[in-house]
C-alpha positions in Angstrom: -22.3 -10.1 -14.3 -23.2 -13.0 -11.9 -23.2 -12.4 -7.9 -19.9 -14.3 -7.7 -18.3 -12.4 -10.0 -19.0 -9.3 -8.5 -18.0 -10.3 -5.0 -14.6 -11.4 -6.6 -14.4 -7.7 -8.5 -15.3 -6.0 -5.1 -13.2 -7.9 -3.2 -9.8 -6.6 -5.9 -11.2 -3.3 -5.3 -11.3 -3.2 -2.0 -13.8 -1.5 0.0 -13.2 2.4 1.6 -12.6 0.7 5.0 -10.0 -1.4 4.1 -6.5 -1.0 5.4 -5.2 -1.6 2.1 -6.9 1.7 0.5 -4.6 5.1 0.6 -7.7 6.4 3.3 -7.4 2.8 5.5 -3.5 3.8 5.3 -4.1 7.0 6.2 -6.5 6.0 9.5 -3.5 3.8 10.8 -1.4 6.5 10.2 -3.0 8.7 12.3 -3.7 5.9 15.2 0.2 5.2 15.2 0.4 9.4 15.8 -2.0 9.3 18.8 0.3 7.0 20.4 -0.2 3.2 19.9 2.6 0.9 18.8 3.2 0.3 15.1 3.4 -3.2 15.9 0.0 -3.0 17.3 -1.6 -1.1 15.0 0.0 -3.5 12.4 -1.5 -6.8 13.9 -5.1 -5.4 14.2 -5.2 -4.0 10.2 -3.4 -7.8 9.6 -0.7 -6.5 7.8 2.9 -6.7 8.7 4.8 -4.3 11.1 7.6 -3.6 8.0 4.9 -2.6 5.7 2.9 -0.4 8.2 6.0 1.4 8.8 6.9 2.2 5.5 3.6 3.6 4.8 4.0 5.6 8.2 7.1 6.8 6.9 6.2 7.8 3.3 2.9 9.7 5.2 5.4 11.9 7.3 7.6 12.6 4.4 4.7 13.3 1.7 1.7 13.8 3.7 -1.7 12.0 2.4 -0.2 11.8 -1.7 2.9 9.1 0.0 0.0 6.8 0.8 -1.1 6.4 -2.7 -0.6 3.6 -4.9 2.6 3.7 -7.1 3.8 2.4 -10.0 5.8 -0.3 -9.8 7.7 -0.1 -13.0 11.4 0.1 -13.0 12.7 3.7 -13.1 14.9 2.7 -16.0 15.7 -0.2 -17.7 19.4 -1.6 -18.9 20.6 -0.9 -22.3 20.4 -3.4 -24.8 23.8 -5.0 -25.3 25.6 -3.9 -28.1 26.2 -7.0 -29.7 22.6 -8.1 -29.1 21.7 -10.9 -27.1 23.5 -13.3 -26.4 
């Protein structure tokens, strides 16, 4: 693999600092606990104050595992139309 196509694989990955990784998540977590503003916290990790505080939110209800990456398939999916489609 050529040097640019590794930075563009490490850069999808992510590194362990990152804000976007579930231990980045958990770090601004933990700043927003010791006091500062979501909305500041949110600014300096460049991400936006709704997001930071639904990560905040899913850390107090689940601890570390509600900062994990989810799936983001549907829980279901509608039934197929009895007629088929039309």
């Amino acid at each position: 693999m050529n040097a640019a196509a590794e930075s563009r694989s490490a850069t999808r990955r992510g590194h362990r600092n990152a804000p976007l990784t579930p231990e980045g998540r958990l770090r601004l977590c933990v700043r927003i606990d010791a006091g500062r503003p979501i909305a500041h916290v949110a600014v300096e990790a460049g991400i936006s104050r709704r997001c930071l505080a639904k990560w905040y939110a899913r850390w107090r209800a689940h601890g570390e595992n509600g900062l994990l990456d989810s799936s983001s398939r549907p829980a279901t999916s509608p039934a197929p139309h009895p007629r088929g489609h039309r």
